[in-house]
N, C-alpha and C positions, 0 to 999 in steps of 0.2 A: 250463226256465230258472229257474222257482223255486228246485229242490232246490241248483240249481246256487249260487245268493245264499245260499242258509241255507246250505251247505257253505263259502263264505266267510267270510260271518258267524262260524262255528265257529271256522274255522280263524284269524281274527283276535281272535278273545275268548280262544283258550289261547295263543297267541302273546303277549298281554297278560300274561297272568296269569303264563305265564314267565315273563316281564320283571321283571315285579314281584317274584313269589318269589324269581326270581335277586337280586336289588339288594338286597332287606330280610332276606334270610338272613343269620347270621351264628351264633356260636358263642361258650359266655362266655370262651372264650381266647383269641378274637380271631385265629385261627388256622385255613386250610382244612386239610379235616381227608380222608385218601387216603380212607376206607371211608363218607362220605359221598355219594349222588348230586347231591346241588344244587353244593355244592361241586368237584362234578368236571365240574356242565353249566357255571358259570361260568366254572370255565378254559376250556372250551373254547369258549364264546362270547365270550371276551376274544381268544383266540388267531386264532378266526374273523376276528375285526372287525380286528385286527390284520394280517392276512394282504391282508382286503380292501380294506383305506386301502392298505397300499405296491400294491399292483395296480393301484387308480386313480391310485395318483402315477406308477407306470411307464407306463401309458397316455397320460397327461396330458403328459408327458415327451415320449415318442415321438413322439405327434401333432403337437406343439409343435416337432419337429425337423423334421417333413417339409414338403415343397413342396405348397404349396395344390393343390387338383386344380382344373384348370378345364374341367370335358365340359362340353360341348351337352346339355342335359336329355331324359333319354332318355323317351318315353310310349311306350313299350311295356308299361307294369306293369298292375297290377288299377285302370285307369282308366276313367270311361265313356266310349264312343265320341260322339260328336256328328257326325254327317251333314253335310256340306255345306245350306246353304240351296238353292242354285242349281243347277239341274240344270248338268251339263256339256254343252258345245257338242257338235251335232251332227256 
């Protein structure tokens, strides 16, 4: 379980550091530039995020069109069982 936290850890400290580099890059032209890689992950983490917002609005949309569901709550799932107190009648 440790290795498993430092391997989070990891992977949230370069996900940062993306971020970062993406946002404060920049060029004295002011200008993305095709044979650059930072300039070509920010397109495509612009494109991403973009892509991702209209998906949660289609979502939102949808959900927002349908008829409420109303089941009987099912326990059948990964729930714990609890035993009866009282024995059953003979």
């Amino acid at each position: 379980m440790r290795n498993s936290k430092k391997l989070a850890f990891i992977c949230l400290l370069l996900f940062l550091l993306t971020i970062v580099t993406v946002t404060l890059h920049h060029h004295h032209d002011g200008r993305l530039h095709d044979d650059c890689p930072i300039c070509l992950t920010a397109v495509a983490i612009a494109g991403a995020s973009v892509g991702f917002a209209f998906f949660t609005y289609a979502v939102f949309i949808v959900a927002s069109m349908l008829e409420p569901f109303d089941a009987p709550p099912c326990y059948n799932g990964p729930t714990l069982y609890h035993p009866p107190t009282r024995a059953p009648p003979a």
